[in-house]
FIGUSE-885573 format. One record per residue (C-alpha): residue in one letter; y, x, z. Coordinates in steps of 0.25 Angstrom, whole numbers, padded with zeros to 4 digits, always signed. Example, Ala and Ser with C-alpha at 12.3 -4.5 7.8 and 13.67 -1.06 7.14 Angstrom:
BEGIN
a-0018+0049+0031
s-0004+0055+0029
This chain:
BEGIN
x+0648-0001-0515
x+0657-0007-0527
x+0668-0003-0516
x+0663+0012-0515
x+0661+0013-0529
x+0676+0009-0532
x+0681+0019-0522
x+0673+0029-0528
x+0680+0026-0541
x+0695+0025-0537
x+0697+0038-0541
x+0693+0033-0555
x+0702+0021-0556
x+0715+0029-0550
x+0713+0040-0560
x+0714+0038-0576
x+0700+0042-0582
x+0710+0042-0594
x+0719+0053-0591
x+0712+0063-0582
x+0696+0058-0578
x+0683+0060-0586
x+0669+0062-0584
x+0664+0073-0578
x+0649+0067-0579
x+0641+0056-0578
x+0648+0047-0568
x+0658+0056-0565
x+0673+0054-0565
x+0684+0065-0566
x+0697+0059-0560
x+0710+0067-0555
x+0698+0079-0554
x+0690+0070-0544
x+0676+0068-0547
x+0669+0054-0545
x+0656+0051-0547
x+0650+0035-0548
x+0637+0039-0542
x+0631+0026-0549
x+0633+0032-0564
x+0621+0038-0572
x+0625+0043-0586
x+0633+0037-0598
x+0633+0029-0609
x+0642+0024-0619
x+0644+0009-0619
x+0639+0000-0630
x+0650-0008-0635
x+0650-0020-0644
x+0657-0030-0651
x+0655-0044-0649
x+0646-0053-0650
x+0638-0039-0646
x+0634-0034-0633
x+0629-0021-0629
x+0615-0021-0623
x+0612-0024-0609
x+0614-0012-0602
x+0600-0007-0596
x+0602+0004-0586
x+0599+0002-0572
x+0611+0013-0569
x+0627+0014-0569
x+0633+0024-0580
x+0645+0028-0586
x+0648+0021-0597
x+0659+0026-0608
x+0665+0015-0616
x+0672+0018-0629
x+0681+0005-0632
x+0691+0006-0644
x+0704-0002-0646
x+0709-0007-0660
x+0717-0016-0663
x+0711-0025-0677
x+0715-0034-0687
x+0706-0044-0688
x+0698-0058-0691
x+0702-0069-0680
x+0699-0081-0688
x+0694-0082-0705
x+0707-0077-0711
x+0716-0075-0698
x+0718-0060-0694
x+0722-0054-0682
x+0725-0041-0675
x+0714-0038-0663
x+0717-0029-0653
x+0702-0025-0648
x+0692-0017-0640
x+0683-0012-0650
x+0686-0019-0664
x+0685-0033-0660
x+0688-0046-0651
x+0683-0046-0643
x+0681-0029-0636
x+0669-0022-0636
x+0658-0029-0626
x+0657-0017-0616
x+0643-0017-0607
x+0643-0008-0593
x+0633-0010-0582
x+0637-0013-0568
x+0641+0000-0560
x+0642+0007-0574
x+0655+0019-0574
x+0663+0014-0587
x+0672+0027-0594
x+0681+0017-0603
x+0686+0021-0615
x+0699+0015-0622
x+0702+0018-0635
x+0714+0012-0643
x+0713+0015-0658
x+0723+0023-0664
x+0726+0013-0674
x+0731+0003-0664
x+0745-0001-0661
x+0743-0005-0647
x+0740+0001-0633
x+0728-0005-0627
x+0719-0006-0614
x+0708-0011-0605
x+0706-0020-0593
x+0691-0020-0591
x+0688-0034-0583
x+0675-0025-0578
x+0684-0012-0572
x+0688-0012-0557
x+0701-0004-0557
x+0716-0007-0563
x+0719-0015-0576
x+0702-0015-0578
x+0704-0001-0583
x+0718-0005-0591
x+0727+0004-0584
x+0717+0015-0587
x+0718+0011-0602
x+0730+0009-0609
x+0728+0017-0622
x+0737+0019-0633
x+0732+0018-0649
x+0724+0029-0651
x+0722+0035-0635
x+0708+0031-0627
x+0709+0030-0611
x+0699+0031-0603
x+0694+0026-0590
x+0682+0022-0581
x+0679+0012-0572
x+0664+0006-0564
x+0659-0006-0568
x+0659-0012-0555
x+0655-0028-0556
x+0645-0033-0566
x+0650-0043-0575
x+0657-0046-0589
x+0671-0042-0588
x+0683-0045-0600
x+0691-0033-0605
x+0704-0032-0613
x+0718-0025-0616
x+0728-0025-0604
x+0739-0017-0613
x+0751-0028-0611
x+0753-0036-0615
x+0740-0040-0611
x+0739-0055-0618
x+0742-0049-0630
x+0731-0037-0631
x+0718-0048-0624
x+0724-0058-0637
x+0723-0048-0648
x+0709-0045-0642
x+0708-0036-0632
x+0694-0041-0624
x+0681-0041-0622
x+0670-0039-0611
x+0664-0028-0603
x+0650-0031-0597
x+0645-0025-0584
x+0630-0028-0583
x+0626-0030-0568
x+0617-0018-0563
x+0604-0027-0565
x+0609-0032-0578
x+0611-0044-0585
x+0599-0054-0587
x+0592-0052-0601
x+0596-0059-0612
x+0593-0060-0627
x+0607-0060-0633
x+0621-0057-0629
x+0635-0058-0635
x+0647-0056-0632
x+0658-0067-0634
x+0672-0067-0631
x+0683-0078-0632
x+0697-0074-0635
x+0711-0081-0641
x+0719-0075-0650
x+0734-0082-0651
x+0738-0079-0667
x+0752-0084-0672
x+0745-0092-0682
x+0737-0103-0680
x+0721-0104-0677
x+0717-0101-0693
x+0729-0098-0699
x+0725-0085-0707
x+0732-0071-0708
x+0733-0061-0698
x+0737-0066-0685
x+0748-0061-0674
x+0748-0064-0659
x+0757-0075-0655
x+0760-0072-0641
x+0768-0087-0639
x+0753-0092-0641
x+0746-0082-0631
x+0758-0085-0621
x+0755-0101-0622
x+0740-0098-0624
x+0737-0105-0638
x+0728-0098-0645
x+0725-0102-0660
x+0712-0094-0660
x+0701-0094-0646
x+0689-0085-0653
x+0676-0078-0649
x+0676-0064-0651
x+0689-0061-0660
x+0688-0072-0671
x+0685-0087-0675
x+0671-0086-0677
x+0666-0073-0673
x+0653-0081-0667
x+0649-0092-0678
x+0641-0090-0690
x+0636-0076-0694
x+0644-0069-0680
x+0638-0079-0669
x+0628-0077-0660
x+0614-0076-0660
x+0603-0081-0652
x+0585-0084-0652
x+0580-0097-0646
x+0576-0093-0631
x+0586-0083-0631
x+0595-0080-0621
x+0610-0077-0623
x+0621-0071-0615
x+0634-0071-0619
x+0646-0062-0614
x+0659-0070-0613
x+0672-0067-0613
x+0687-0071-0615
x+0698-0063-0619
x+0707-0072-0618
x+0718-0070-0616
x+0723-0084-0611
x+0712-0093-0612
x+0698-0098-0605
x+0687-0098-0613
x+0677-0111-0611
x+0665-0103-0616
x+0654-0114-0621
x+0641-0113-0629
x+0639-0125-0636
x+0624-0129-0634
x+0621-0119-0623
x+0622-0119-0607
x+0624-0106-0601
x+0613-0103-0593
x+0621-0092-0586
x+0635-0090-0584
x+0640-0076-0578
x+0654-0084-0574
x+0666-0075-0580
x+0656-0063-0582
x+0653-0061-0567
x+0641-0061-0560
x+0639-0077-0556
x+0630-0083-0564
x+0629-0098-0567
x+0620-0106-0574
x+0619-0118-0584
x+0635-0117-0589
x+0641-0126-0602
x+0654-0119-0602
x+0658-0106-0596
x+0674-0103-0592
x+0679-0088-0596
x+0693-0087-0592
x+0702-0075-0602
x+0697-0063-0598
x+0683-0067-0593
x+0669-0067-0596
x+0655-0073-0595
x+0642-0071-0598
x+0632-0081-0601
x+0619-0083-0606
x+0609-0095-0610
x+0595-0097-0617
x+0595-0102-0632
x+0585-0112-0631
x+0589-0120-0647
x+0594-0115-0660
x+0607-0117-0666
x+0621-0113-0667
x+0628-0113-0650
x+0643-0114-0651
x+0651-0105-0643
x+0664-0112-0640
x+0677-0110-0628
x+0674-0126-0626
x+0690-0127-0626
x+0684-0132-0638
x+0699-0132-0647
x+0696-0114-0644
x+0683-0117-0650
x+0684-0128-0663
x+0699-0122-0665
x+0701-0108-0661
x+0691-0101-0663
x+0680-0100-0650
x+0667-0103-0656
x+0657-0096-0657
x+0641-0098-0661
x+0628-0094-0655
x+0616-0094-0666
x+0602-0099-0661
x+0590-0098-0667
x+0575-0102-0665
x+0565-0113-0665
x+0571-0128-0660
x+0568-0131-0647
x+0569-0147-0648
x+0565-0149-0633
x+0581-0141-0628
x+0586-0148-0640
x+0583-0157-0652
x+0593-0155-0662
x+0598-0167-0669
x+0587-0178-0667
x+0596-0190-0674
x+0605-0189-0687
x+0606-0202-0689
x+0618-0212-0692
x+0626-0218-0680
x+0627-0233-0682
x+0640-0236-0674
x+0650-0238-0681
x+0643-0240-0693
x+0640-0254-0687
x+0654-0256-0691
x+0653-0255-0705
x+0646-0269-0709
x+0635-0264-0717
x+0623-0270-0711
x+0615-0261-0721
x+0621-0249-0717
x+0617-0251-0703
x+0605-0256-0705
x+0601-0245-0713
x+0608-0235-0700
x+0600-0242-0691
x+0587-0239-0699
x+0591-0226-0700
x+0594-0225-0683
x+0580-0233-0681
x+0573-0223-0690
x+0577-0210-0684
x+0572-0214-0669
x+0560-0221-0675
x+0558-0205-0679
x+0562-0200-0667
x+0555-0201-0654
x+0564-0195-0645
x+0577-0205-0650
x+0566-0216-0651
x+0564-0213-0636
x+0576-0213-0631
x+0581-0226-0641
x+0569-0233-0630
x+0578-0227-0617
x+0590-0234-0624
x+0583-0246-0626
x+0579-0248-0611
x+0591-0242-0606
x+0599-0254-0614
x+0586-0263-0610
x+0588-0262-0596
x+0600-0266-0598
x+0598-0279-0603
x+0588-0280-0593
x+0598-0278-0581
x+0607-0288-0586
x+0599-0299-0592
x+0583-0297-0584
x+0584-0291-0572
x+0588-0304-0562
x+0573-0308-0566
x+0565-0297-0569
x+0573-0288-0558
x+0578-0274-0562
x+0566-0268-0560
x+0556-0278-0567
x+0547-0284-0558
x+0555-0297-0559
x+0554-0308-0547
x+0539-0311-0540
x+0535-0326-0544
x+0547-0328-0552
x+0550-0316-0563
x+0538-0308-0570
x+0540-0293-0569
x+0542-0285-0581
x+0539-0274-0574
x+0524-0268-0578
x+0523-0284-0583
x+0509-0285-0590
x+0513-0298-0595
x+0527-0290-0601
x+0517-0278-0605
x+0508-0287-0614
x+0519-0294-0620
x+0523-0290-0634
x+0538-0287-0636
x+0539-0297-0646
x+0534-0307-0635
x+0544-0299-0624
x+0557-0300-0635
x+0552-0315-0636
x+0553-0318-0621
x+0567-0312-0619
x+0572-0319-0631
x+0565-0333-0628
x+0564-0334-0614
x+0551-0336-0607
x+0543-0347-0599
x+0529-0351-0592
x+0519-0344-0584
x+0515-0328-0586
x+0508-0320-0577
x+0514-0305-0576
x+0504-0291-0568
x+0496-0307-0563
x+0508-0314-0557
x+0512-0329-0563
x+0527-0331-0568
x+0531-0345-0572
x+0547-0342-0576
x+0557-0343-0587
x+0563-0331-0595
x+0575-0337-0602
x+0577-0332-0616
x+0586-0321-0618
x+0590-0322-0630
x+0603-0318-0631
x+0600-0304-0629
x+0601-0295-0642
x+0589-0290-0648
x+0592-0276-0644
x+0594-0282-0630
x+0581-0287-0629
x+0574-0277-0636
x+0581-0266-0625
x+0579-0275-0614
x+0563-0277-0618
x+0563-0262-0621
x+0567-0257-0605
x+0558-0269-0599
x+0546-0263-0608
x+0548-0249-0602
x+0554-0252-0588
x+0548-0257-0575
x+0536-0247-0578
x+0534-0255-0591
x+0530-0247-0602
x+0534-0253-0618
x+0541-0250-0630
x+0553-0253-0637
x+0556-0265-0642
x+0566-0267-0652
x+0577-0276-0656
x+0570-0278-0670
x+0559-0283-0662
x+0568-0293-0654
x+0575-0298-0667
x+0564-0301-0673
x+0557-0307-0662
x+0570-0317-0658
x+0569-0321-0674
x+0557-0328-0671
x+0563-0336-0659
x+0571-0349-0660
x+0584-0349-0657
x+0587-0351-0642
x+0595-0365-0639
x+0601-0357-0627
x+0603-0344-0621
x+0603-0339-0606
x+0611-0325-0601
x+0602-0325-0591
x+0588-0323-0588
């Protein structure tokens, strides 16, 4: 059909709209005096064009129209950066162009018109248009003419446009971009938000910051070293007052693009995942993306849920483009914390480390204090300083227990008590356990009714944190259930235990 369609409409692309063709009536074309109709085409409309962040509605007709687009060029001075001016050449007033929206199978009459108070001549390649130059041989318009042509929106997807006047370089890195969207005949998927972001360098004879109106430096465009890498036009078109805006439990789409003209963009939202990703603006979609490539004259659309407030940072995670140059940007959430996704800062409290260096045994006493306190008050860190515990428990226990006890706690029949679901072990105090580890052991005890009559050499030269971890994975191992014994408690306990008059490594 698509094939049928373009054979239909060959006439169209041999012949400039611009010179002799004009609508005769709805879906109709007059070309050379031959008549063509798209028999798909109902109507007209003119299309709704926006500056970004901005996008035109979602586009709800079930039919193919002719759309008439009206896109003015003119070339402006300018704020790149706070107190640094340049000389944009533009589609509609700004970097980047307007955000056209068309639906699949849509008949597009394109109108070009180059301000009269420009010095240039300027034209069009439409990523989206099936036909020579993307509709630039059919537009080259002097300062203050208008051209016109048309073309069918063919293949959904979200396609780059830009200036093709050579030299070409030069008119995409004075601005010339933006995106064309052709909405699939079903539609996109309903979202709550959607903007339009697009990443562009700019190559200024000053460097990044230096104030005053700038000039191109081609030398710098040639060797692609860029001093500015921005987001829609500026250094910070997208943070504070200008960035973008979103509910808890919304979901946002973004469309993506990159002007170029040299350099791929790492696009990356800092705290997010893309839940989908239309790969350079096609029709493939992927899932559960960190970071999505968008090569100079490309596109994506993503879109993800907002589940927590707060500020997401929009980076190229070529991350000197984005701390250095210029490419950040910020997305605003707002709404009730959802602790469960994420907790926010659960610990502000001093780190010890190197402070042990510092000889002040006050200071770090008072730092420890200050540690113990916050995860006495908090469950969730008091938890996992348990897993800590056993983990370095189990440890000790591999290197300095196991022979006897075996890894996995039932110790040796007739010879070594278990430890594993021991009620003699269950019933001991930890005071009488941190006791046995550090004096050793001897005599007749009955463990779950069976008679032992061994020795447990002291282990004394274990540290209190030692002992305290190994007793901690041992009291919660081996189907054992305990608590957390402390190396406080072990000090204290080995302060009421004469002095060994030797000491073994093993056990």
């Amino acid at each position: 059909m698509k094939r049928n369609i373009l054979k239909q409409l060959s006439l169209l692309a041999l012949a400039s709209v611009m010179t002799s063709g004009l609508y005769a009536a709805e879906g109709q074309v007059m070309a050379n005096g031959v008549k063509l109709v798209d028999p798909e085409v109902t109507g007209e409309e003119e299309a709704v064009l926006t500056q970004a962040p901005h996008v035109p509605p979602p586009i709800t007709r079930k039919h193919a129209t002719k759309v008439v687009v009206h896109l003015e060029v003119r070339e402006v001075t300018k704020r790149l950066a706070d107190g640094v001016e340049y000389v944009f050449w533009t589609f509609g007033g700004d970097v980047p162009g307007s955000f056209i929206r068309i639906r699949e199978g849509d008949q597009v009459e394109f109108n070009l018109n180059n301000h009269q108070g420009n010095k240039m001549p300027h034209n069009i390649d439409l990523h989206a248009v099936t036909g020579p130059g993307g509709g630039a041989t059919s537009s080259f318009t002097a300062p203050g003419y208008s051209s016109r042509f048309s073309f069918k929106a063919l293949n959904p997807g979200l396609y780059v446009y830009h200036c093709a006047t050579a030299p070409v370089g030069l008119h995409v890195a004075n601005g010339m971009y933006g995106l064309i969207l052709v909405e699939p005949k079903e539609g996109l998927p309903p979202v709550d938000r959607e903007y339009y972001v697009m990443q562009g360098e700019f190559y200024t004879m000053g460097k990044y910051g230096e104030e005053g109106l700038q000039y191109f430096d081609m030398a710098k465009a040639v060797d692609e070293r860029p001093p500015y890498v921005v987001f829609n036009g500026a250094v910070g078109s997208l943070v504070g007052d200008k960035a973008l805006t979103a509910k808890v439990g919304e979901r946002v789409r973004l469309f993506i693009g990159n002007g170029g003209p040299n350099l791929i963009s790492s696009f990356h939202v800092i705290g997010e995942i893309f839940d989908n990703v239309y790969q350079e603006g096609g029709s493939h979609v992927t899932h559960n993306v960190q970071t999505t490539m968008i090569p100079a004259g490309g596109s994506a659309v993503v879109d993800f849920k907002v589940e927590v407030p707060g500020t997401y940072i929009l980076v190229d995670h070529s991350l000197f483009r984005a701390f250095n140059k210029g490419a950040i940007g910020m997305l605003k959430v707002e709404g009730a914390d959802n602790s469960i996704v994420y907790t926010g800062k659960e610990v502000d409290a001093v780190y010890i480390g190197k402070a042990m260096d510092s000889g002040s045994e006050q200071r770090v006493a008072q730092l420890k204090e200050a540690v113990a306190e916050e995860i006495r008050d908090n469950p969730k860190i008091a938890k996992l300083t348990k897993e800590i515990q056993m983990a370095k428990g189990k440890d000790v226990f591999m290197q300095t227990c196991f022979v006897c006890h075996q890894a996995n706690g039932e110790g040796i029949p007739e010879q070594i008590p278990p430890l594993a679901q021991s009620d003699y072990f269950a019933k001991m105090t930890d005071d009488e356990a941190i006791h046995i580890v550090i004096a050793g052991r001897s005599g007749e005890v009955i463990v779950n009714g069976k008679k032992y009559n061994g020795v447990m050499t002291p282990l004394n030269y274990l540290t209190d944190d030692q002992i305290a971890n190994v007793l901690t994975y041992v009291r919660n191992s081996f189907g054992n259930e305990g608590g957390v014994i402390g190396a406080d408690a072990v000090k204290r306990v080995r302060a009421t235990i004469a002095p060994p008059t030797s000491t073994s490594q093993f056990e």
